[in-house]
C-alpha positions as CSV (number, residue, x, y, z in Angstrom):
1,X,44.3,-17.4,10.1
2,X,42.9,-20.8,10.5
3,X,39.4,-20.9,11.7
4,X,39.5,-24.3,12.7
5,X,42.1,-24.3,14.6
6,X,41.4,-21.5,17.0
7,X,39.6,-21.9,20.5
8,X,36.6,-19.9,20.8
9,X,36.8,-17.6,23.7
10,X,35.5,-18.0,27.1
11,X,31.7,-16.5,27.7
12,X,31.6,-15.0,23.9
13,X,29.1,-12.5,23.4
14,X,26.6,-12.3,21.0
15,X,24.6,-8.4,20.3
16,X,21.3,-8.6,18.4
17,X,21.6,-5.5,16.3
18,X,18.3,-5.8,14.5
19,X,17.6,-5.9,10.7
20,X,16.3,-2.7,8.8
21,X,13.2,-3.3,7.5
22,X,12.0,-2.1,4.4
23,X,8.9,0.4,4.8
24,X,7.2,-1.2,2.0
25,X,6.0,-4.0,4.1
26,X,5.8,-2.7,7.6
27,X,1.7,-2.7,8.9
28,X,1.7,0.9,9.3
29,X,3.3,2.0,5.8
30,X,0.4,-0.1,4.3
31,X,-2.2,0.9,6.9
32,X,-1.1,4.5,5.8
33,X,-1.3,3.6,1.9
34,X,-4.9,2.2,2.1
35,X,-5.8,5.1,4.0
36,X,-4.7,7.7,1.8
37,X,-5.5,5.6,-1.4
38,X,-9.4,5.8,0.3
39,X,-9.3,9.5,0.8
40,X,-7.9,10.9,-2.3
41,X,-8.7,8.0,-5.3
42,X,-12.2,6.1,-4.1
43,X,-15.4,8.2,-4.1
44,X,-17.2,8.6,-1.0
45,X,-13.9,7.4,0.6
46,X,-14.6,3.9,0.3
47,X,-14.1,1.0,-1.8
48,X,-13.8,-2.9,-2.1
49,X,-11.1,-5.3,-1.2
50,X,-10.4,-5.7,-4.7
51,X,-10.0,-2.6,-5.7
52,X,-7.5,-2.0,-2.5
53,X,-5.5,-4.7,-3.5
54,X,-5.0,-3.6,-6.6
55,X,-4.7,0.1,-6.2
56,X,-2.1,-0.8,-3.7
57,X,-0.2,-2.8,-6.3
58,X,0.3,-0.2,-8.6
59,X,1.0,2.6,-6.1
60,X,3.7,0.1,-4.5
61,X,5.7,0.0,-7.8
62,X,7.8,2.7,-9.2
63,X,7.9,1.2,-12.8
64,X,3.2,1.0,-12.6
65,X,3.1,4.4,-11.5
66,X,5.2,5.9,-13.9
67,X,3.4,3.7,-16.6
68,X,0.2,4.8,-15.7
69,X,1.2,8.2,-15.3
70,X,2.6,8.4,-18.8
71,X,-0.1,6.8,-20.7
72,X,-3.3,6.1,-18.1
73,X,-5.1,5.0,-21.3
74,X,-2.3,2.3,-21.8
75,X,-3.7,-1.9,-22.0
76,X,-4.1,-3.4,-19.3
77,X,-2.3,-6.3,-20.2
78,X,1.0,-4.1,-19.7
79,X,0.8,-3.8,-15.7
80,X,1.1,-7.0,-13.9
81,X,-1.2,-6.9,-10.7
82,X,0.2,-8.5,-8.0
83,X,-2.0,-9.1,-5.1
84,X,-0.1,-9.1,-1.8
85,X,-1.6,-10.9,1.4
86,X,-0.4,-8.2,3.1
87,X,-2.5,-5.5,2.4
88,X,-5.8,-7.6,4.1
89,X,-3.5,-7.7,7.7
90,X,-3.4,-4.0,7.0
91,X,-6.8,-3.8,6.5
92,X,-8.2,-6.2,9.5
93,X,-5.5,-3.7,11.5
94,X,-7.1,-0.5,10.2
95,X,-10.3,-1.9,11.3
96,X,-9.0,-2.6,15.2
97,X,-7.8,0.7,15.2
98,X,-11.1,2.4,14.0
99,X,-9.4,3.9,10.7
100,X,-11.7,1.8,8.4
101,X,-14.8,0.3,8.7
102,X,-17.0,-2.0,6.4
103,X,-20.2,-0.8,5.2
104,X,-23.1,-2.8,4.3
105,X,-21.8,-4.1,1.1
106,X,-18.3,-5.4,3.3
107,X,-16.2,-2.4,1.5
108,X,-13.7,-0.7,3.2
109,X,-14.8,2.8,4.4
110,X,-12.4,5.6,6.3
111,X,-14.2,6.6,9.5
112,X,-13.4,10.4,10.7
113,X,-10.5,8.8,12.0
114,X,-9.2,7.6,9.5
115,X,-10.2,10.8,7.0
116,X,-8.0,13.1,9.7
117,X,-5.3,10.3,9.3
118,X,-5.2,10.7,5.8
119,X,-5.1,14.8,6.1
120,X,-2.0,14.7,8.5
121,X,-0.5,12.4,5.7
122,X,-1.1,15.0,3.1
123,X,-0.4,18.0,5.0
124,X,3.3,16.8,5.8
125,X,5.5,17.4,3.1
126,X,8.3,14.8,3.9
127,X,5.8,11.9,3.7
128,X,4.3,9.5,0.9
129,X,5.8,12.1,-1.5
130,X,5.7,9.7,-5.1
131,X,2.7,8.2,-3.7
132,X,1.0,11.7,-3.4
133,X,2.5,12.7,-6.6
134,X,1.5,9.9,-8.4
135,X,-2.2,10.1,-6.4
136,X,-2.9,13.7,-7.9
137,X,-2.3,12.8,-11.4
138,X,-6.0,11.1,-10.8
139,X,-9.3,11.8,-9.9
140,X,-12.1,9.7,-7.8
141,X,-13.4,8.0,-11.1
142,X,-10.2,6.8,-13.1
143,X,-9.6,4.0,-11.3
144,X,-13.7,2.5,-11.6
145,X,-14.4,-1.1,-10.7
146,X,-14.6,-1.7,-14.8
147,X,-10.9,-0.6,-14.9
148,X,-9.7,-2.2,-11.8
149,X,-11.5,-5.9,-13.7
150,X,-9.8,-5.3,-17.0
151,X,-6.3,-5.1,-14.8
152,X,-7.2,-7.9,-12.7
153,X,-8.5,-10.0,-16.2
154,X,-4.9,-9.2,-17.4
155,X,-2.9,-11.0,-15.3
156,X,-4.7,-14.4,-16.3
């Protein structure tokens, strides 16, 4: 079959079938991620942009959370940080929706909202399930703003 050679036929039709796209970077998946991240890893459910960024890094990678969850007193120069743009459109959307707020200091807080957000997340058992398994390995202190700057130093 020669493709140059054919006529094209009359009145083709063309049928937008979409692209998948990956969970990872839709708002909502992230929205969700911040907002669990808030309720079960940041004391009074609430932390900085920095330490969002980064907690969202290592919860978005399979090979950082099993690293972490094998040795959590590992170096930090052993888990690359990557901080994605995306998570601050997240954020700013949590905010329009009333799931975060900013307190005095500008850290990101869950409202009620946002805290019976994060309980339907944890109550369903076919959602977030490595993110929630890799969540419970840790308690509110582990990941302190000392630790989050020693990661964030590393990837100099």
């Amino acid at each position: 079959m020669e493709l140059l050679t054919q006529k094209p036929e009359k009145n083709p039709k063309f049928i937008y079938r979409g692209s998948p796209i990956p969970p990872e970077i839709r708002p909502i998946w992230k929205i969700s991620l911040i907002a669990l991240i808030l309720f079960k890893l940041c004391r009074a459910e609430k932390a900085s942009p920095k330490k969002i960024l980064v907690v969202c890094s290592l919860v978005s990678s399979h090979k950082k959370m099993k690293l972490l969850v094998e040795d959590p007193t590992l170096n930090e120069s052993q888990i690359e940080v990557r901080l994605d743009p995306s998570v601050d459109r997240a954020i700013d959307i949590g905010l329009g929706e009333k799931l975060f707020k900013l307190d005095e200091l500008k850290n990101i807080q869950l409202t009620e909202r946002g805290a019976n957000f994060s309980r339907r997340i944890m109550a369903d058992s076919e959602l977030f399930l490595e993110e929630k398994c890799f969540m419970s390995n840790f308690n509110k202190n582990f990941f302190s703003d000392s630790f989050i700057n020693r990661l964030l130093e590393g990837r100099s």
